[in-house]
C-alpha positions in Angstrom: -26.1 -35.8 -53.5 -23.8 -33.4 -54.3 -24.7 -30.6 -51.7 -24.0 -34.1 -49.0 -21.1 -34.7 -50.5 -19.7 -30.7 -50.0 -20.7 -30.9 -46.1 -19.6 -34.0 -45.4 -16.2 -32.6 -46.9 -16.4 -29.2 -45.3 -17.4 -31.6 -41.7 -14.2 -33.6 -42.3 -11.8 -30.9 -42.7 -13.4 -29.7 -39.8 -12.9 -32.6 -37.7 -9.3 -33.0 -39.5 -7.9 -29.6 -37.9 -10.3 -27.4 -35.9 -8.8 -25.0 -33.1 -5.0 -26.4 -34.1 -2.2 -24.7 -31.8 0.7 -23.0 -33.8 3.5 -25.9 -32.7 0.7 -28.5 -34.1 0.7 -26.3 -37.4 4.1 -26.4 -37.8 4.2 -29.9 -37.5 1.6 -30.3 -39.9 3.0 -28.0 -42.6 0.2 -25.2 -41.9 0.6 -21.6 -41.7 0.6 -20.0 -37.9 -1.8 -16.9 -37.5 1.2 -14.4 -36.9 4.2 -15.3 -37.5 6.7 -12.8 -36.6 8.6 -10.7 -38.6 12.4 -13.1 -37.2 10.1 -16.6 -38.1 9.2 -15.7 -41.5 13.0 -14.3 -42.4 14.4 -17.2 -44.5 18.0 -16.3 -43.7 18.9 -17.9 -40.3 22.6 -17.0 -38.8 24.7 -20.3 -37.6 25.1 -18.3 -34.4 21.0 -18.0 -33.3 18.7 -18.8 -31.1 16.7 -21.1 -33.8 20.3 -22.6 -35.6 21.0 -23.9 -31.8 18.0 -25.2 -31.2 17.9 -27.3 -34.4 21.3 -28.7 -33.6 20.2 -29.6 -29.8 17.5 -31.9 -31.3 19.6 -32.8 -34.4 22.6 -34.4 -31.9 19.6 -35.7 -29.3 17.8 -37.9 -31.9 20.6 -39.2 -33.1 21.4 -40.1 -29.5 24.6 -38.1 -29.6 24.1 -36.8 -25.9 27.5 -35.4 -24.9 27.3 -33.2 -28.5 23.8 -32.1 -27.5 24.9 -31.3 -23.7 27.2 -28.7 -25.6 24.0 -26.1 -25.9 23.2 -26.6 -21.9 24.4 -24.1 -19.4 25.5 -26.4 -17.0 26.8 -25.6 -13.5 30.7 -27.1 -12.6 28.6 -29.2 -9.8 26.8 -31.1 -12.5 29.4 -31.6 -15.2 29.4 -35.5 -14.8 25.7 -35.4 -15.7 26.0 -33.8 -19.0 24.3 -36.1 -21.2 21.8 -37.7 -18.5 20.8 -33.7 -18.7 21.2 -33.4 -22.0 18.8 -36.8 -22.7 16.4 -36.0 -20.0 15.7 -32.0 -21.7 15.1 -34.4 -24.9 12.6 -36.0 -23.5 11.1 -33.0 -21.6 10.7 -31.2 -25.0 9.0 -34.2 -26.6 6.7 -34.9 -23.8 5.6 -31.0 -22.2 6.5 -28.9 -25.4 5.5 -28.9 -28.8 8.0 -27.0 -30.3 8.0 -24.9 -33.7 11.6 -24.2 -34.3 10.1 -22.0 -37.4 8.5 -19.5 -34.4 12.1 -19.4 -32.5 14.9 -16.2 -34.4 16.6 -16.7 -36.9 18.6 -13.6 -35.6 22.2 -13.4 -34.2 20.7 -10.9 -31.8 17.8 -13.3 -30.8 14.3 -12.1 -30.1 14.9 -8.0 -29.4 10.9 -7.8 -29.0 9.8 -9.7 -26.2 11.8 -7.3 -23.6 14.3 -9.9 -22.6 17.7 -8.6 -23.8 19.7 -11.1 -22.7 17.5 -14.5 -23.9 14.7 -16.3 -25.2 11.6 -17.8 -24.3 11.2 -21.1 -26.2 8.3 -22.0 -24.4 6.5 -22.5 -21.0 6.1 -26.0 -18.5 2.8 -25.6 -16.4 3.8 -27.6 -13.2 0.9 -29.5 -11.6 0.6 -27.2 -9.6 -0.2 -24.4 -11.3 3.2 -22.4 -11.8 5.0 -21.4 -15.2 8.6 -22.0 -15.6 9.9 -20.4 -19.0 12.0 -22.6 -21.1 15.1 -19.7 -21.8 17.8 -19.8 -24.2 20.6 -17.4 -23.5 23.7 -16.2 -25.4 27.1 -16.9 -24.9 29.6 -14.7 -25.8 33.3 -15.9 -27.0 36.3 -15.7 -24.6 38.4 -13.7 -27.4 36.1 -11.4 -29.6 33.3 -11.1 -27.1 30.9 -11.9 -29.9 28.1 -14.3 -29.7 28.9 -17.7 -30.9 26.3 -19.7 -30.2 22.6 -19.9 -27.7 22.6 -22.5 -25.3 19.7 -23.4 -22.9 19.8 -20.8 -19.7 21.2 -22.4 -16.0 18.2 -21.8 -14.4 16.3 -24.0 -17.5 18.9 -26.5 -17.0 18.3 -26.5 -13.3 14.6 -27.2 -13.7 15.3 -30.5 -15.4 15.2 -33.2 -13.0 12.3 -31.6 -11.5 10.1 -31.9 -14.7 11.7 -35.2 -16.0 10.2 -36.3 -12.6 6.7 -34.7 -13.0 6.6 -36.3 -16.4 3.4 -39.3 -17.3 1.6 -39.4 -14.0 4.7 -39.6 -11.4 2.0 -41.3 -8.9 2.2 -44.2 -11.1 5.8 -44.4 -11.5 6.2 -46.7 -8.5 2.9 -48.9 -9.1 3.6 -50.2 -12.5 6.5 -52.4 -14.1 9.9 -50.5 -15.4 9.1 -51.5 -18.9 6.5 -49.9 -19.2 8.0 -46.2 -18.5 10.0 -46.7 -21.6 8.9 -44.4 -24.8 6.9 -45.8 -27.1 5.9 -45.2 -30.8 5.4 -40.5 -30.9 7.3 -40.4 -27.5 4.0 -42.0 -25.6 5.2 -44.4 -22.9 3.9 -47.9 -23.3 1.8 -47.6 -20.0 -0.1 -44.7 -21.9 -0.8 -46.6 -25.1 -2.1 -49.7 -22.9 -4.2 -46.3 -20.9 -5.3 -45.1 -24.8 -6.9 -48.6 -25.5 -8.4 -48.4 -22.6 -9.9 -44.8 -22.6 -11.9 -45.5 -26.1 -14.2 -48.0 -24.6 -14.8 -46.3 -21.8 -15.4 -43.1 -23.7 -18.2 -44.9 -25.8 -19.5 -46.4 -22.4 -20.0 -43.0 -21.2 -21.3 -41.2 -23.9 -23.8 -44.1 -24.4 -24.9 -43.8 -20.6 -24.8 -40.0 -20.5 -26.9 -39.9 -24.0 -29.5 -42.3 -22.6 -30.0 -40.7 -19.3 -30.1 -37.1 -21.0 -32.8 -38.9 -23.4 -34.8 -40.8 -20.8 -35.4 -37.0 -19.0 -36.0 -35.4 -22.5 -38.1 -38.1 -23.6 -40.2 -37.6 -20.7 -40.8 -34.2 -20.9 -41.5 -34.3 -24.7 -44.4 -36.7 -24.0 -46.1 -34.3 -22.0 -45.9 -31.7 -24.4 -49.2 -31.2 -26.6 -46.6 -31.1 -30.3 -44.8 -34.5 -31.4 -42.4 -32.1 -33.3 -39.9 -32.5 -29.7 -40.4 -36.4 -29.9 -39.2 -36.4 -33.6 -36.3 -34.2 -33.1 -35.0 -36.3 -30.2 -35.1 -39.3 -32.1 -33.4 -37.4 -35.0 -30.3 -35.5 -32.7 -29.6 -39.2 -30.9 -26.3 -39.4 -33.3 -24.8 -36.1 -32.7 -25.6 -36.0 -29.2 -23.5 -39.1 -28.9 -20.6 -38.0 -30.9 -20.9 -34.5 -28.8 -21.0 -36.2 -25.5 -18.0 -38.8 -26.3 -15.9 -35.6 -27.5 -16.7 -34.2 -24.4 -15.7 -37.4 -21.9 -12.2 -37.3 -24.5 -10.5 -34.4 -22.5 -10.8 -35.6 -19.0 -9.6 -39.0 -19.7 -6.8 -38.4 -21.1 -5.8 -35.1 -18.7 -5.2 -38.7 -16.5 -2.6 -39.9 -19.1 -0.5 -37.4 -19.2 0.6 -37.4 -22.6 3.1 -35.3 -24.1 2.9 -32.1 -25.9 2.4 -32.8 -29.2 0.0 -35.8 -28.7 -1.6 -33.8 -26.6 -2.5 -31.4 -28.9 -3.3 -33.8 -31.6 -6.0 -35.0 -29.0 -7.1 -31.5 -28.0 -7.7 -30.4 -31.7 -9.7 -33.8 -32.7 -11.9 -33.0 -29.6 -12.6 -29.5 -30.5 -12.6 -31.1 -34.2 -15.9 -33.8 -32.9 -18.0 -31.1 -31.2 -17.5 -28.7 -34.0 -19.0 -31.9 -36.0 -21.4 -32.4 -33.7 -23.2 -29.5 -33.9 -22.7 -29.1 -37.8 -24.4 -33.0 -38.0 -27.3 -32.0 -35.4 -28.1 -28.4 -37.6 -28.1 -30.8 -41.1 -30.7 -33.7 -39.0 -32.0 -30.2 -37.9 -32.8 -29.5 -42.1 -33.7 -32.7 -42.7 -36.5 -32.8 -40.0 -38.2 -29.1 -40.2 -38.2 -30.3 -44.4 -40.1 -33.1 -43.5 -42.3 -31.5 -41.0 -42.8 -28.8 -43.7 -43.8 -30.8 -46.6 -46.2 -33.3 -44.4 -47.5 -29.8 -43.3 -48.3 -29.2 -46.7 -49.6 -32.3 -47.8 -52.4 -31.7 -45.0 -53.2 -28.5 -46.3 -53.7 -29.8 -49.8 -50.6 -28.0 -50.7 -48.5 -31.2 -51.2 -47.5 -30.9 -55.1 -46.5 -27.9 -54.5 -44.4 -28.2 -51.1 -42.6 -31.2 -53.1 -41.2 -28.6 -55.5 -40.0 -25.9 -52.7 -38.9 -27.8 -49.6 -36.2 -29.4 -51.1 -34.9 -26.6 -52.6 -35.1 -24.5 -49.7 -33.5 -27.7 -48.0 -30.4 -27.7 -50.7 -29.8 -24.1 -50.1 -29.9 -24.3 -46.4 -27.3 -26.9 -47.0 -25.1 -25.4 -49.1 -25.5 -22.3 -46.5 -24.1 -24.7 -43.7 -21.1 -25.9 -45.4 -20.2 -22.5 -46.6 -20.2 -21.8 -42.9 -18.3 -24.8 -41.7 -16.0 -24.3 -44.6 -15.1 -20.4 -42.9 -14.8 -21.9 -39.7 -12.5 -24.7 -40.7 -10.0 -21.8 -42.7 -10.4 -19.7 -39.5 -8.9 -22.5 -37.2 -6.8 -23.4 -39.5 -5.2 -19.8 -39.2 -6.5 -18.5 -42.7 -7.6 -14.8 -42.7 -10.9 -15.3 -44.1 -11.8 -11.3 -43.8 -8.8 -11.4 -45.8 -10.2 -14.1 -48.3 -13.8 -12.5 -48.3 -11.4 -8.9 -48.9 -10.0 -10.7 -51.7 -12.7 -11.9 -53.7 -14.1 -8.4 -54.2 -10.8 -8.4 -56.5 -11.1 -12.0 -58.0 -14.6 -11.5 -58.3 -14.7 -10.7 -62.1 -12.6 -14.0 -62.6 -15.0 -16.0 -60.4 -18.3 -14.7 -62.1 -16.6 -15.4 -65.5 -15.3 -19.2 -64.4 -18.8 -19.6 -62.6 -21.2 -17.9 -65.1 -23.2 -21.0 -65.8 -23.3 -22.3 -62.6 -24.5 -18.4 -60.6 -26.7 -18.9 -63.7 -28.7 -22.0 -63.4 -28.5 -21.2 -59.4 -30.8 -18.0 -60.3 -32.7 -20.1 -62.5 -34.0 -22.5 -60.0 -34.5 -19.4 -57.6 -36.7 -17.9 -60.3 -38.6 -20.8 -61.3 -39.3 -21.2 -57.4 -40.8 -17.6 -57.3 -42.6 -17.6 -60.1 -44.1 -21.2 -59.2 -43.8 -22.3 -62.8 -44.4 -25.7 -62.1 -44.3 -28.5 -59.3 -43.0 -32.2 -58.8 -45.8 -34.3 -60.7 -47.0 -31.7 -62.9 -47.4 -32.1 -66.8 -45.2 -29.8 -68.9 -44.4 -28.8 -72.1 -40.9 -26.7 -72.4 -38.9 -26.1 -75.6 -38.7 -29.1 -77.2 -39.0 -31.5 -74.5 -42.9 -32.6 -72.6 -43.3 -35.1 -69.7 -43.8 -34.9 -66.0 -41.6 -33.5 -63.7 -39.4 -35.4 -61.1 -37.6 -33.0 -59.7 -36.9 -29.3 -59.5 -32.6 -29.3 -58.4 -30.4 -26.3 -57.7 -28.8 -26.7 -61.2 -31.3 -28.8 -63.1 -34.5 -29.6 -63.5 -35.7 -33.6 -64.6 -38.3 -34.6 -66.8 -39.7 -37.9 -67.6 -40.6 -37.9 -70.8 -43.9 -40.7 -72.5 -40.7 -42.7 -73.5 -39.8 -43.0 -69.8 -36.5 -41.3 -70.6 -35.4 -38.8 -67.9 -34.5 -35.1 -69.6 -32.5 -32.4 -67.6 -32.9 -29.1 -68.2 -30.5 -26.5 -66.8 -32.3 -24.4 -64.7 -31.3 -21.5 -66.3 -32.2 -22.2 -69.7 -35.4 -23.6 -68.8 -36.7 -19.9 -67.2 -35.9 -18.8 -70.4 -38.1 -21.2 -72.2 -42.1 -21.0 -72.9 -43.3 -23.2 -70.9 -46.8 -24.7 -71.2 -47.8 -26.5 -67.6 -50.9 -28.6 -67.7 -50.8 -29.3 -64.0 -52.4 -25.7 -63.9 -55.6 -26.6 -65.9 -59.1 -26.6 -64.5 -60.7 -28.8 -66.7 -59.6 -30.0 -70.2 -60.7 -29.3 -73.9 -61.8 -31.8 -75.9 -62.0 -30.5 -79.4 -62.2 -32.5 -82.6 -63.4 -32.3 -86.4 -65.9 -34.8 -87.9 -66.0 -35.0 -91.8 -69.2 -36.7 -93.4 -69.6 -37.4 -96.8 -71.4 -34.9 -99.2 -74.4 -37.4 -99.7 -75.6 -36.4 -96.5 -78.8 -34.0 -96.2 -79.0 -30.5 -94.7 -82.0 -32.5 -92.6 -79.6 -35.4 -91.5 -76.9 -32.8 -90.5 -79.3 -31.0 -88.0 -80.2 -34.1 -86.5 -76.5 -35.1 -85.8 -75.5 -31.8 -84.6 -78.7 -31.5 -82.3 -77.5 -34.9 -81.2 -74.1 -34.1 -81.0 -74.7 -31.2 -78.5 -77.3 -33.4 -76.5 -74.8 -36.6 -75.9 -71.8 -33.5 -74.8 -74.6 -31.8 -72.4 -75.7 -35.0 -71.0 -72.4 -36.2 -69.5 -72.3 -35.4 -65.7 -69.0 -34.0 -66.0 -69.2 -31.5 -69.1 -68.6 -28.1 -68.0 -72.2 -26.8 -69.3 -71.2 -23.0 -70.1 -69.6 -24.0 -73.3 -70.9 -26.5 -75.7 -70.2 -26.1 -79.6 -71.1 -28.0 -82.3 -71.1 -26.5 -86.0 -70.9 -27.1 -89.3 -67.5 -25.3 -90.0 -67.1 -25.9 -93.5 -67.0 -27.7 -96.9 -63.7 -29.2 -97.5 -62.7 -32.0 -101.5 -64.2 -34.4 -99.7 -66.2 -33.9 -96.9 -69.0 -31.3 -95.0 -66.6 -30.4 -91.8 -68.3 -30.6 -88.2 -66.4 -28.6 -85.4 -66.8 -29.8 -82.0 -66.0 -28.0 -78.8 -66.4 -28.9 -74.9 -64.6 -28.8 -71.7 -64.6 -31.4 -69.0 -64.5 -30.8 -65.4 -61.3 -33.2 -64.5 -57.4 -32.5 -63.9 -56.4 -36.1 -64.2 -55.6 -37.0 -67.6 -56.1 -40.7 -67.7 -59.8 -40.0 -66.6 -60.1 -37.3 -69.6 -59.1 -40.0 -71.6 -61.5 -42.3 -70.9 -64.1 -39.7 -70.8 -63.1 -38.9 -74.7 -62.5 -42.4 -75.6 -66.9 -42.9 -74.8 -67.1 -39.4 -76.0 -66.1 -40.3 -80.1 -67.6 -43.8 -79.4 -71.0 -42.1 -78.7 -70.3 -39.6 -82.2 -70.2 -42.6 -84.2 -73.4 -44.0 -82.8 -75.1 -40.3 -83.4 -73.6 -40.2 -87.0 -74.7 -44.3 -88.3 -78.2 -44.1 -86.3 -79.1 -40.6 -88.3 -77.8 -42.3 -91.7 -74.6 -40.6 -92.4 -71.0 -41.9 -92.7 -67.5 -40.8 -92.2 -65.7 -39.0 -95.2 -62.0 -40.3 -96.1 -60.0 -37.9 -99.1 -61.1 -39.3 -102.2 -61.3 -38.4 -105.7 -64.5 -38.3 -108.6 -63.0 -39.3 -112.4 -65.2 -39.1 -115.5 -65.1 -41.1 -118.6 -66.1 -39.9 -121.5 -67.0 -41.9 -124.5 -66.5 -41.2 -128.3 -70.4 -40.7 -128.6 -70.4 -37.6 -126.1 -71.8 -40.1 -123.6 -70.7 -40.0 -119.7 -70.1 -42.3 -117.4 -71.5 -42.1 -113.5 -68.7 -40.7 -111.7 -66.6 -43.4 -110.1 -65.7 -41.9 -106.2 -63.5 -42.8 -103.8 -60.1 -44.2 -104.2 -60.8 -47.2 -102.9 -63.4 -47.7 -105.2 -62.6 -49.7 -108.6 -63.8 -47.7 -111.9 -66.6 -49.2 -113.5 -68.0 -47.6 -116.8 -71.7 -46.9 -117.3 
């Protein structure tokens, strides 16, 4: 339960932020892979790039439009049109670029890296047809002092403008649906493209349904002509992330149509790459699950069931935890973690880690040891420490055990390879060994007898292994002559043993009354003596009331 529960949170952080773009991390509050050396400065001048940027936006959401038309290089001709510009580059930032103000200098002097002297690029528009126009802010320099005092947005960036704000949210629809509609909605998304997003997520579902059906129907039919059912099985089990996969796929299309802007744009983009990243982590794990089952019914035809019981789903859990290691590197990676870094690093952490994790690397070894040395299997009946019962299942920490009170004990693995352990699932046949005590009255004659008996009923039984049959007189305890009897049985299963020894001691005290003999109990012989030297018959037993002679 545990391992599931660590991939299914490695899968959702996967499916949270996989193959984010640097303006979607800084939106987010995540680091960006390389921030440069301006970005990461925490000192930003009033008089750059990134200060004038932040007050553009600043004055446009707060619909101050003539302050924010201050940062715009307009021309004389287009004075008038100040704020419609000013508004319309608002929108045009919202809708084409995701913006990270954090990635834009900090600097008086701007960007001096990127070659352009004079400016710098904020970011790029991709027109429809396949051209890039840089979005350019460019310095301008005070009348008096000739210093810079402040970046505004280049003419040629402002002269672009009505040309994008045109282009913007399908402009072939612009004259086929209703004017309200081309207002913004909720995250700058027009109203028409939220109607289009309700839309798109049945149809989505509708395809991948249809394209997961068809793709099955062709599989399925060349998996029935193949001699192996193993094709048929794992079909049926990759049905679910073949969906998923397929619906991720059908996202990007659909909503290419809608236009969205920027920033819900990439939202979208990074949930799809998020779903086929999930899709083909869910597909490996239905992957495990199957070639475990396959394994272990495998096993059970070979006669090798107990044991495949005990290894398959251990090898299973480690495969697991394997797989959301791995998903748990990737998400880091996308999310713009260094993880040769974080490997690098834990060469140097690694003394704290084995110290905070001793127990756990420990009873990790421990059920890779028990494994190896095959001390045991699911079902078998052991003895360990203090603690006997049958085993339920072997874990990658512990190890259960249901004891003859039907309690369940767990044993850390790493304890328990430590421990003597006594399996009786490994016996070939089992001892039955017992002492009879009969009383001292009995004769050297009647003792032969029994024994000779004895032996005869152990030999007789179709199931007695034959090789080693003892039955002696052992010794001559207070209160009884001692019979020692030894024998094997040919069975594993312990109820049948105990049925076998239940006749077994039923048949010894047959032997023993029909030969005239009796069981011994501890007891004790006291004498009386009388005044005139006289004894009494010995009174024995302590059952037995005293009586005087």
């Amino acid at each position: 339960m545990r391992v599931r529960i660590l991939i299914s949170a490695a899968v959702v952080v996967l499916a949270a932020g996989l193959s984010i773009s640097p303006q979607a991390r800084a939106q987010l509050g995540l680091p960006t892979r390389a921030p440069s050396a301006d970005s990461a400065s925490s000192i930003v001048s009033p008089a750059s790039p990134r200060a004038s940027l932040e007050a553009f936006l600043r004055l446009a959401e707060a619909s101050d439009f003539e302050g924010a038309a201050a940062y715009l290089s307009i021309p004389a001709a287009d004075r008038d049109r100040a704020a419609t510009l000013a508004r319309r580059l608002k929108t045009i930032l919202e809708q084409r670029l995701a913006i990270d103000v954090r990635a834009v200098s900090g600097a008086v002097a701007g960007d001096t890296t990127d070659g352009d002297i004079g400016g710098d690029r904020i970011g790029v528009i991709t027109s429809a047809t396949g051209r890039e126009d840089p979005v350019r802010m460019v310095r301008l320099a005070a009348p008096s002092s000739g210093g810079p005092v402040r970046w505004v947005f280049s003419q040629a960036t402002v002269g672009r403008i009505d040309d994008w704000f045109d282009n913007l949210g399908a402009p072939w629809l612009r004259e086929r649906i209703p004017r309200t509609l081309l207002r913004d909605g909720p995250l700058n998304v027009y109203y028409w493209q939220w109607i289009g997003l309700g839309l798109a997520i049945p149809v989505v579902l509708l395809l991948a349904w249809g394209l997961g059906a068809v793709l099955r129907n062709l599989l399925g039919r060349i998996a029935r002509h193949t001699v192996n059912d193993w094709d048929d099985a794992l079909l049926e089990h990759l049905r679910g992330p073949f969906r998923l996969w397929a619906a991720s796929l059908a996202i990007g299309p659909l909503l290419s149509l809608l236009q969205l802007n920027a920033r819900v744009d990439g939202v979208f983009t990074s949930l799809t790459r998020g779903l086929v990243l999930l899709s083909i982590f869910w597909g490996l794990l239905r992957i495990i699950r199957l070639a475990q089952d396959r394994v272990a019914n495998a096993a059970w035809a070979t006669g090798q069931g107990t044991q495949a019981r005990t290894l398959v789903p251990l090898l299973g859990n480690f495969l697991r935890v394997a797989l959301a290691i791995i998903a748990l590197l990737v998400a880091l990676a996308q999310f713009g973690y260094p993880v040769g870094t974080l490997l690098a690093g834990l060469g140097i952490g690694g003394i704290a880690v084995a110290l905070a994790a001793q127990k756990t690397v420990e009873h990790l070894f421990g059920s890779v040891s028990l494994a190896a040395d095959k001390a045991f299997r699911v079902g078998d009946w052991v003895r360990a420490g203090a603690s006997e019962g049958e085993v339920e299942r072997v874990g990658l920490r512990s190890t259960s055990i249901r004891t003859v009170d039907r309690t369940v004990v767990r044993i850390p693995n790493g304890r328990l390879a430590d421990e003597r352990i006594e399996t009786f699932g490994e016996r070939d046949r089992i001892l039955l060994r017992t002492d009879i005590d009969l009383t001292y009255n009995t004769t050297p004659e009647q003792l032969d007898r029994i024994c000779n008996a004895l032996e005869a009923a152990l030999r007789a039984h179709p199931m007695v292994f034959a090789d080693i049959v003892r039955v002696h007189v052992v010794g001559f305890t207070d209160s009884a002559i001692r019979i020692n009897v030894v024998s094997w049985f040919l069975t594993t299963d312990l109820q049948e043993f105990l049925r076998i020894r239940h006749d077994m001691l039923l048949t010894f005290m047959r032997i023993i009354s029909e030969n005239g003999s009796s069981f011994a109990f501890p007891s004790r012989t006291v004498y009386h003596i009388q005044q005139d030297g006289a004894t009494t018959v010995p009174i024995t037993g302590a059952s037995t009331p005293a009586a005087n002679a």
